[in-house]
Structures are given as structure tokens and as C-alpha cells.
C-alpha positions in Angstrom: 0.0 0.0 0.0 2.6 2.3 1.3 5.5 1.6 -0.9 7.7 1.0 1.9 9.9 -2.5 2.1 9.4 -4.3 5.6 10.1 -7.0 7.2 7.3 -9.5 8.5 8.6 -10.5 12.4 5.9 -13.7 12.0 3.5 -15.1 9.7 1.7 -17.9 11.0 0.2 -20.5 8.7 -3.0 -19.2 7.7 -3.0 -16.4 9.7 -1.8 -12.7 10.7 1.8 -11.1 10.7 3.1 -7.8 12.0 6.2 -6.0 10.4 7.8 -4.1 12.5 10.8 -2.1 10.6 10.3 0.2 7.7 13.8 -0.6 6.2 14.3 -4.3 6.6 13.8 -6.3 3.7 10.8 -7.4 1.8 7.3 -8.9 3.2 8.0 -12.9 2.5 4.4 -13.6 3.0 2.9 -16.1 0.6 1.9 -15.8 -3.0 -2.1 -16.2 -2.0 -1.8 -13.9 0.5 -3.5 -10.2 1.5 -1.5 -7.7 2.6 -2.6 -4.5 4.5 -0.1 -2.4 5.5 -0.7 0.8 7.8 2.3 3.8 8.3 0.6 5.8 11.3 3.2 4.0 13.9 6.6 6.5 13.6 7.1 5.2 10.3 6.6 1.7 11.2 4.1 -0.4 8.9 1.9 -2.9 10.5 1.0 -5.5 7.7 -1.8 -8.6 8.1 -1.3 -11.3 6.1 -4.3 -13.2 5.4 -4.8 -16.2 2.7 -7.1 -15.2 0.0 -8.6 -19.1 0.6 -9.7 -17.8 4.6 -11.0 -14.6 3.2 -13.3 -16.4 0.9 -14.2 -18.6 3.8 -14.7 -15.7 6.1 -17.3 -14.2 3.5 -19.7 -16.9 3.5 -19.7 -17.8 7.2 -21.8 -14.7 8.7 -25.3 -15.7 6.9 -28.5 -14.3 8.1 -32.4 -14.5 7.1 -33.6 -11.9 5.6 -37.6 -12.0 4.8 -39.0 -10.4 1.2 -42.5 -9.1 0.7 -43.3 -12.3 -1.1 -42.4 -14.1 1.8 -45.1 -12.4 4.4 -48.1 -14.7 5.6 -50.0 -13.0 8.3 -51.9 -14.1 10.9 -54.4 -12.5 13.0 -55.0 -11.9 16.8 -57.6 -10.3 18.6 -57.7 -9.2 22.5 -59.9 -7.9 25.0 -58.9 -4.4 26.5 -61.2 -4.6 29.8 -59.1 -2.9 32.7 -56.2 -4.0 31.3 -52.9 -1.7 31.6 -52.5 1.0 28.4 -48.2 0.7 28.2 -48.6 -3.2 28.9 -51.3 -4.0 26.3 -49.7 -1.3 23.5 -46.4 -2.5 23.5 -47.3 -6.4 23.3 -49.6 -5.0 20.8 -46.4 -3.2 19.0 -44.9 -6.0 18.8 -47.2 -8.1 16.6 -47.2 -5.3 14.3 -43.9 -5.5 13.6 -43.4 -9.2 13.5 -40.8 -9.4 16.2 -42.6 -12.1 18.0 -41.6 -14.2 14.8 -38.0 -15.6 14.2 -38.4 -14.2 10.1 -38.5 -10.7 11.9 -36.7 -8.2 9.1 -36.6 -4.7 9.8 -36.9 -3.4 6.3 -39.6 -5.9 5.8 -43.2 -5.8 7.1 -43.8 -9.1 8.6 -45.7 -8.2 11.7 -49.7 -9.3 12.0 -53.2 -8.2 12.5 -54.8 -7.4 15.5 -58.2 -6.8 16.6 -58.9 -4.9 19.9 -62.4 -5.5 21.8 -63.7 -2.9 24.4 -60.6 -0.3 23.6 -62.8 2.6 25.4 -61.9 0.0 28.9 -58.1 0.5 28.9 -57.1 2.2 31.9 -54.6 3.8 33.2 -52.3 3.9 35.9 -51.6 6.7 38.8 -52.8 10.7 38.0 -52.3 10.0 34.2 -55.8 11.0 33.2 -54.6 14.6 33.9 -51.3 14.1 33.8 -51.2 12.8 30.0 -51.8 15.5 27.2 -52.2 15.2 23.8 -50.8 18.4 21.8 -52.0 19.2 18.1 -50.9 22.4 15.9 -53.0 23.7 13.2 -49.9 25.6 11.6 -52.1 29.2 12.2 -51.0 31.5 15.0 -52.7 30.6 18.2 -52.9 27.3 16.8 -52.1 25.2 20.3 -54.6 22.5 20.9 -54.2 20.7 23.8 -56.3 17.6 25.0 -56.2 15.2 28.5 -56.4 11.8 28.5 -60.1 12.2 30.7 -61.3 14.6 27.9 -60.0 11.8 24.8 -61.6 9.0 26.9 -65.0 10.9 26.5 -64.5 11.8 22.9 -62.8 9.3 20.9 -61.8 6.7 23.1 -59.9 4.7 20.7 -57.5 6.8 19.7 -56.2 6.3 23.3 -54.7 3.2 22.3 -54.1 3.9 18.8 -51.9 6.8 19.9 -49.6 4.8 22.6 -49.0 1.8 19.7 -48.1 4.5 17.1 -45.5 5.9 19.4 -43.6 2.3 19.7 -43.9 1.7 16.1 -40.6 2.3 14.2 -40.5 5.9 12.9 -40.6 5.1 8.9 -43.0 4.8 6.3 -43.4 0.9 7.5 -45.4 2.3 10.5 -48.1 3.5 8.4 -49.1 0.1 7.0 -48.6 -1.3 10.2 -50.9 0.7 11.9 -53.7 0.1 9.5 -53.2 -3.9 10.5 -54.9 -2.2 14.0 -58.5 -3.3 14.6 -59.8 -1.3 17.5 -63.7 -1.4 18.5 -65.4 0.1 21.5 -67.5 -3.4 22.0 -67.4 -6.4 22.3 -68.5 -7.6 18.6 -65.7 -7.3 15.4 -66.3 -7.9 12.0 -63.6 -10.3 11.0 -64.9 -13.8 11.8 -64.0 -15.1 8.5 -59.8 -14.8 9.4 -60.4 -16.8 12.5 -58.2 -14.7 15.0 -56.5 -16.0 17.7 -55.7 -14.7 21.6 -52.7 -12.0 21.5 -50.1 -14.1 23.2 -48.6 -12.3 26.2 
């Protein structure tokens, strides 16, 4: 790399050497060999020798699964939010969203499944947090502030309780958007997707 002759102090068989001097003689490394050499040292170059036979090996030896779109086959879940904790329930709901319940899980990939939420107006809520929790929205105009509690949500829509603490765990990409649509949330006990036979969220 440098330019500069050196001379290798080891080289074992199929592995690394150092060179210590940047006036000794040549690198006697072998003829298959890969030689990086690095002059930051004082003027000293540090060379790895490395077979070109282990760096082919060392390529194929990390593999991992990675999902395509053609690949996704999702299933569907449904749950029942009566007095059940809001963090608790959103972020095993999160999770089936984005598939990382699954060992196929690909972040790029949307592999995550459907779920359906029954009585999502019961979710409750821990502490102070109906007063303490605020919702902000900006219309872009001057003045524009909205702000809304939890307590004043739960009387209005409340759905988007729940909807709101999933979309905050889901990654923040364009994925999120078609995961959240895979959301089912009703404010009773009946649902309208018999026909994909859905299962109980697992915990």
C-alpha cells in the first residue's frame, strides 16, 4: 500500500503477521496472500497477512435471514382491553405489528400481524395519568395550540387512546403507516372479522 519494504517479524500458517521495521527487507508472506499495510506507527508499517482461501471462507460464514415481501403470511389476533394496563397492552400489541414475536422478523420488511382490539374505550390507566397525559395538536395558524387530556379523549374518541400509545412504539418510517392500519380497534365487544379466524394475543 505504502510503498515501503518491511520486514514480516511472524507469519503464522493461515493467519496474521506484524512488520515491525520500515527498512528491513521485503514482506515474505505467501503468494495467495493479502497484505494491508498501515504507516501511522513512527514510520513503522503494520501488515496482516491473510490467505485469500480464509477470506473467501470468512465471506460466506456470517449468513443471516432476511424476509421479502413475497415471503409475508400474516396471521391475526384479537384481544380484549377490559381494565387492562395501556403501556402493557400497547407494546405487546407493538410487537405483533412489527413481526418481532416471529423468528423471520426483518426490519426493512413488514412481517408483523393483525390485531383486533375488543372494548378499547376499557383500557385504563395507571396513577394521576388521566390529567397528567396531554395530547398536543398544531393547526400551523398562529394561536394554533390544541391541547387535550387523557379524561377529555376517553369521552371523545376513546380509541384513539390506544391507537396513539402503539403508534409511538412503532418504528418511525414509512413501515409504521401500514402497520398501523393492521390495528382493529372497536369500542365493543363484537368485530367484524370472523372469516380470518383470530386468535388470543399471546402475552
Amino acid at each position: 500500500g505504502s510503498g515501503r519494504k518491511c520486514r514480516v517479524s511472524a507469519i503464522a500458517a493461515g493467519g496474521y503477521g506484524l512488520a515491525a521495521s520500515a527498512t528491513g527487507a521485503p514482506i515474505d508472506a505467501p503468494e495467495d496472500a493479502f497484505i494491508l499495510s498501515d504507516s501511522r506507527y513512527g514510520g513503522a508499517i503494520r501488515a496482516n497477512v491473510l490467505p485469500n482461501s480464509k477470506r473467501a471462507q470468512m465471506k460466506t460464514a456470517n449468513k443471516c435471514y432476511l424476509a421479502k415481501p413475497a415471503d409475508r403470511d400474516p396471521d391475526w389476533y384479537v384481544v380484549d382491553a377490559t381494565d387492562q394496563v395501556l403501556g402493557r397492552l400497547a407494546v405487546r400489541i407493538a410487537t405483533v405489528l412489527m413481526g418481532k414475536h416471529k423468528p423471520t422478523f426483518t426490519p426493512h420488511v413488514d412481517m408483523g400481524d393483525h390485531v383486533i382490539v375488543l372494548n378499547a374505550h376499557k383500557i385504563r390507566v395507571t396513577g394521576k395519568k388521566d390529567e397528567e397525559i396531554v395530547y398536543q395538536r398544531y393547526s400551523r395558524y398562529p394561536s394554533g395550540l390544541r391541547e387535550t387530556t387523557l379524561a377529555q379523549q376517553r369521552n371523545r374518541h376513546p380509541e384513539r387512546i390506544l391507537q396513539e400509545a402503539v403508534r409511538r412504539m412503532l418504528p418511525k418510517n414509512k413501515l409504521a403507516v401500514n402497520m398501523l392500519k393492521k390495528l382493529k380497534l372497536y369500542n365493543g365487544t363484537e368485530h367484524h372479522h370472523q372469516a380470518q379466524q383470530p386468535i388470543p394475543l399471546p402475552n
